[in-house]
C-alpha positions as CSV (number, residue, x, y, z in Angstrom):
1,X,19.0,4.4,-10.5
2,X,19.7,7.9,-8.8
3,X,16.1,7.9,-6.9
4,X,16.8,4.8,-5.5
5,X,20.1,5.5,-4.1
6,X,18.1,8.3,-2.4
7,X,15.0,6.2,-1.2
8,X,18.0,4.0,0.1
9,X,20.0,6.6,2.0
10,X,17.1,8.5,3.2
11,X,15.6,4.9,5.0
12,X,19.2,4.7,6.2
13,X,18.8,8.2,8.0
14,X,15.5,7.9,9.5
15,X,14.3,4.0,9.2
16,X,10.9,5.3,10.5
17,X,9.5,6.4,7.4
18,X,9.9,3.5,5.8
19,X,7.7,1.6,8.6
20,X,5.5,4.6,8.1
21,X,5.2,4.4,4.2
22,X,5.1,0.3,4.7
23,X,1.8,0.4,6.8
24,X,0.3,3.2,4.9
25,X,0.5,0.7,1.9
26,X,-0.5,-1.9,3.8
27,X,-3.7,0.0,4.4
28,X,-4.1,1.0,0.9
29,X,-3.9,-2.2,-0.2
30,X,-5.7,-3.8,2.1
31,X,-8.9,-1.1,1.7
32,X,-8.7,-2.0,-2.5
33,X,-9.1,-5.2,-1.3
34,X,-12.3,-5.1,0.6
35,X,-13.6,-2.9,-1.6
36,X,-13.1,-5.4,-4.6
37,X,-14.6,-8.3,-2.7
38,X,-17.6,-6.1,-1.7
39,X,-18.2,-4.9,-5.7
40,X,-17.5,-8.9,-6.6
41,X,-20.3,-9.7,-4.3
42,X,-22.3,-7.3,-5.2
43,X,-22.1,-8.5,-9.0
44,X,-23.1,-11.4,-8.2
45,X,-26.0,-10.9,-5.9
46,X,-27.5,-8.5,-9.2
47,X,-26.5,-11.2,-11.7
């Protein structure tokens, strides 16, 4: 519980980082994504 109460005071502090952290997320997420639609498709085509 101690980390969050410092995740929580630090976004407090300096609310940027957590926009920062939530887009860079986003883009993770969103990258995996494409990525494991491409390999689905992929699959397919060969099989």
């Amino acid at each position: 519980m101690g980390s969050t109460v410092w995740v929580i005071t630090i976004l407090k502090e300096r609310p940027w980082i957590g926009i920062v952290v939530g887009i860079i997320l986003f883009f993770i997420l969103f990258v995996l994504k494409r990525w494991f639609v491409r390999k689905l498709m992929v699959d397919e085509k060969e099989g």
